[in-house]
C-alpha positions in Angstrom: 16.1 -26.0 13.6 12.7 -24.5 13.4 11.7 -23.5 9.8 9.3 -20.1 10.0 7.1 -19.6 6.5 6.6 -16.1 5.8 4.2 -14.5 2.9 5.6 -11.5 1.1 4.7 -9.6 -2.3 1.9 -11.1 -4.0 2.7 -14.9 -3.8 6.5 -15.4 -3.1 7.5 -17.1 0.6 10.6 -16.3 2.9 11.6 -18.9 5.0 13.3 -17.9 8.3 15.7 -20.8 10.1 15.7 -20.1 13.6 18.1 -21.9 15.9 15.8 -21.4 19.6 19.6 -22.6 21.7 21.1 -19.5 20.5 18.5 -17.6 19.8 20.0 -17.0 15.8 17.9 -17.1 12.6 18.3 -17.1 8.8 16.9 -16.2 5.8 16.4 -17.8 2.4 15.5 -15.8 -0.2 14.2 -12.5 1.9 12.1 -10.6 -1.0 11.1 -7.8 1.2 12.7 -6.6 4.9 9.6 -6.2 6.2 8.2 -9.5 7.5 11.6 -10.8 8.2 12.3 -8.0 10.6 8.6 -8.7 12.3 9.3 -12.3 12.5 12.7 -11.5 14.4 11.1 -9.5 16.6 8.4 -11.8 17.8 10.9 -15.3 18.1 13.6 -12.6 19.8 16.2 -13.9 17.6 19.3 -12.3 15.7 19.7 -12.5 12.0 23.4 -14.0 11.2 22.9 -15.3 7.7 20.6 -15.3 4.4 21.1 -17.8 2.1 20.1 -17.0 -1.3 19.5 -19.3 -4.5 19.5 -16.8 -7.0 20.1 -13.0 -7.8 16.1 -11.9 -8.9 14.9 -9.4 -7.0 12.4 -11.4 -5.6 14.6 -13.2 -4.1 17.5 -10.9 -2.9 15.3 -7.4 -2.4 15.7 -7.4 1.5 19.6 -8.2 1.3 20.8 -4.3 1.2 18.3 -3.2 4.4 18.8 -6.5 6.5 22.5 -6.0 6.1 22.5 -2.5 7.6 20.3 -3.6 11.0 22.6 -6.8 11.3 26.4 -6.5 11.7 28.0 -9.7 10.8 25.4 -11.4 8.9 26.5 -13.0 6.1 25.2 -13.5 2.5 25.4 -16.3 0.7 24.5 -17.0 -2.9 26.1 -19.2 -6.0 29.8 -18.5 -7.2 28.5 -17.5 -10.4 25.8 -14.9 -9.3 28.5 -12.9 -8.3 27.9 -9.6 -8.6 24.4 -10.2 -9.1 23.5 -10.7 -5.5 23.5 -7.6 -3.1 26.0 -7.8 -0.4 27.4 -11.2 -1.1 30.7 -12.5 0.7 30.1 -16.4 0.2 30.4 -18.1 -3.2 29.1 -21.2 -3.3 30.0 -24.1 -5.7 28.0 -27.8 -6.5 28.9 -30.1 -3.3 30.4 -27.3 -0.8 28.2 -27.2 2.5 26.8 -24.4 4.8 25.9 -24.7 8.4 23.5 -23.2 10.7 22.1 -24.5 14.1 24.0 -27.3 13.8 22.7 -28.6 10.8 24.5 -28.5 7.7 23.1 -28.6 3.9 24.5 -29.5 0.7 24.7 -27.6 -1.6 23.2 -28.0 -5.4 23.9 -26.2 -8.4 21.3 -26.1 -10.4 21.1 -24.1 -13.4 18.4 -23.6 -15.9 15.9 -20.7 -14.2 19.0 -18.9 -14.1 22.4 -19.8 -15.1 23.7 -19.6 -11.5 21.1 -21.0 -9.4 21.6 -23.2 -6.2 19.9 -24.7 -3.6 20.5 -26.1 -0.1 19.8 -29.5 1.4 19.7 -30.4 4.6 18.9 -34.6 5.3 17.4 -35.3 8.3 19.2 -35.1 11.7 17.4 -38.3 12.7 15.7 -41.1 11.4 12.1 -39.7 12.0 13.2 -36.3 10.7 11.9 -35.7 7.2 14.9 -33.6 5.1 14.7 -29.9 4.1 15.3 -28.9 0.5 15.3 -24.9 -0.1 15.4 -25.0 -4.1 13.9 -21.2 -5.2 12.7 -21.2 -8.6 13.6 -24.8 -9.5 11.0 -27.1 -8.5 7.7 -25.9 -7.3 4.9 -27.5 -6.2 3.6 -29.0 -9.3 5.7 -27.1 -11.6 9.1 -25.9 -12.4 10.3 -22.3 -12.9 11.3 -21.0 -16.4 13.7 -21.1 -18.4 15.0 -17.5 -17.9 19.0 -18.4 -18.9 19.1 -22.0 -19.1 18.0 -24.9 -21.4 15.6 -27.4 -21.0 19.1 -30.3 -21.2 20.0 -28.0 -17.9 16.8 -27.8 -16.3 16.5 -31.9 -16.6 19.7 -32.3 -15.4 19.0 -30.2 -12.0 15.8 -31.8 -11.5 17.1 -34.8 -11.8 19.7 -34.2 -9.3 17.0 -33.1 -6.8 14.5 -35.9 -7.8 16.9 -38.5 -6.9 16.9 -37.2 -2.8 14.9 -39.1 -0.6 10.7 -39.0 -0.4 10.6 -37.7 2.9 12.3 -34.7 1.9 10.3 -31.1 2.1 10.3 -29.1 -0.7 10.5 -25.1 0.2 9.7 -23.2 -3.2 9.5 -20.1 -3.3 6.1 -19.5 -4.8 2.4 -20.2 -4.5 1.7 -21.6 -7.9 0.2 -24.8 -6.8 -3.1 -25.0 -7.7 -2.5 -23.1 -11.4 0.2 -25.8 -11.8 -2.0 -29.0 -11.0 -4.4 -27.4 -13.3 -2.0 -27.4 -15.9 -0.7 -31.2 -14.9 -4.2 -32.5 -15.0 -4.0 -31.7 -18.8 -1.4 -33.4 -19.2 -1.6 -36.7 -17.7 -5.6 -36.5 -16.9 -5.8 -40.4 -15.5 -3.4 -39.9 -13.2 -5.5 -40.5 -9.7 -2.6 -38.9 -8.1 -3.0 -36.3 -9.3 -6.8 -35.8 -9.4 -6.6 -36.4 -5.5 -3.8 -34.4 -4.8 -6.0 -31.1 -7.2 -8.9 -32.2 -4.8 -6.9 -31.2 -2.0 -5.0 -28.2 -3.1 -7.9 -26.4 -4.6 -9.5 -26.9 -1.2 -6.8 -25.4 0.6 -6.2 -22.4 -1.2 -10.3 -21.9 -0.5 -9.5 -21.6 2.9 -6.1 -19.2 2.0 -4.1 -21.9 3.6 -0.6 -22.6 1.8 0.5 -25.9 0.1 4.2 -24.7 0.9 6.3 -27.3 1.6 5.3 -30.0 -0.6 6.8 -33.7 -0.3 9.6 -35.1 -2.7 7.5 -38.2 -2.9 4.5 -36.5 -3.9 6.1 -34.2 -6.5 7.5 -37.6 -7.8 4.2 -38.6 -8.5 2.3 -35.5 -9.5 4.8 -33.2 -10.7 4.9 -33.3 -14.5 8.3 -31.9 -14.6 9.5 -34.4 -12.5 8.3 -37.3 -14.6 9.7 -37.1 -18.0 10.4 -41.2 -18.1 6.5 -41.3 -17.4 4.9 -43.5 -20.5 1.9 -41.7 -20.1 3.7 -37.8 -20.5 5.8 -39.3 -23.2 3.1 -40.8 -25.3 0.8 -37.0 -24.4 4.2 -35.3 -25.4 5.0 -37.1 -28.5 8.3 -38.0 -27.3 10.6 -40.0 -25.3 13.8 -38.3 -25.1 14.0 -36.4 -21.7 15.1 -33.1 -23.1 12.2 -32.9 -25.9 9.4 -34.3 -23.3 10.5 -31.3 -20.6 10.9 -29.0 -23.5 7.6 -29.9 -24.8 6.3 -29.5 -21.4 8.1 -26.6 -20.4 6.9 -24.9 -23.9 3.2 -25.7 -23.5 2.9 -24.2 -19.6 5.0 -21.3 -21.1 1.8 -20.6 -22.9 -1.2 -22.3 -20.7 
């Protein structure tokens, strides 16, 4: 399974799944028609699926148009976005599984951008095969996404879920926020050298307009504020100890940075 990253609106990425045996791709999260359908058109491949984490239109805005050019592809999205995602015909629960090129992912529900928010995991088809985590609006890359219609005892619940999968496990968010989040982490947890490399190295690359989509598990472990609540450092800067006040804290404070 080759994973294709596509730029669309102003920082949002599509990620296109192509299968090159049968020549069959999907979507995650297609924001806009456009550079999916260019995308198709250059790998030659046939669009038989999107799979969607959540119903903002960011997310969903290419469902209605991709389902006209493609008959038989199929949309899936979380049991309880229904309604809320165009042209859904899946529902997906916590712990059911999709498949595509032979691969098959886990789903997650994770609610707390949105009440009905999932994402898809797929581990690694072989030992030296890192794992592929497609999580929207839950974790970024040195951040998290807001609390839209969840609560911060929600949010720390999914993250957690996601935090306990394995290092070598890619993280496909669905926005370039990087750098603004590091910039934000750095005031939080300053000493962290982590961190201060890992800012270094991000700032650098978006000199150059390269992304920093994926990220790795492992380093969001160890840079990612929101994924370090049990930190003594962030507790002692947050004035707390209990997860849901130190994400809330944190949550409330980026909110506003």
């Amino acid at each position: 399974m080759e994973i294709l990253r596509l730029p669309a609106l102003s920082d949002n990425y599509i990620f296109l799944l192509h299968d090159p045996t049968s020549q069959t791709a999907a979507v995650v999260d297609p924001a806009e028609p456009q550079p999916v359908l260019e995308a198709l058109q250059q790998i030659g491949a046939t669009l038989v699926a999107i799979f969607n984490t959540h119903h903002h239109g960011d997310h969903v805005g290419a469902n209605n148009t991709l389902l006209k050019q493609f008959s038989g592809l199929t949309i899936y999205g979380g049991a309880e976005d229904q309604g809320r995602i165009p042209g859904q015909s899946i529902f997906l629960a916590d712990g059911d599984r999709v498949t595509f090129a032979d691969r098959e992912a886990q789903v997650f529900f994770v609610p707390g951008h949105t009440r009905a928010h999932i994402a898809y995991y797929f581990p690694p088809s072989t030992a030296t095969e890192p794992g592929e985590l497609f999580c929207g609006d839950t974790i970024f890359a040195g951040g998290c996404g807001r609390l839209f219609e969840g609560t911060p005892a929600q949010m720390v619940q999914s993250i957690g879920r996601l935090r306990a999968l394995p290092d070598n496990t890619r993280v496909w968010c669905a926005h370039e926020y990087t750098l603004g989040n590091l910039k934000f982490a750095l005031t939080v947890e300053p000493d962290n050298t982590d961190l201060q490399e890992r800012y270094a190295q991000v700032n650098q690359a978006r000199q150059r307009d390269e992304a920093t989509v994926p990220s790795w598990l492992g380093t969001e472990k160890r840079t990612n504020p929101f994924l370090r609540w049990d930190s003594p450092a962030i507790q002692q800067a947050m004035a707390q100890k209990e997860p849901e006040r130190v994400f809330a804290r944190l949550r409330g404070l980026k909110d506003h940075f």
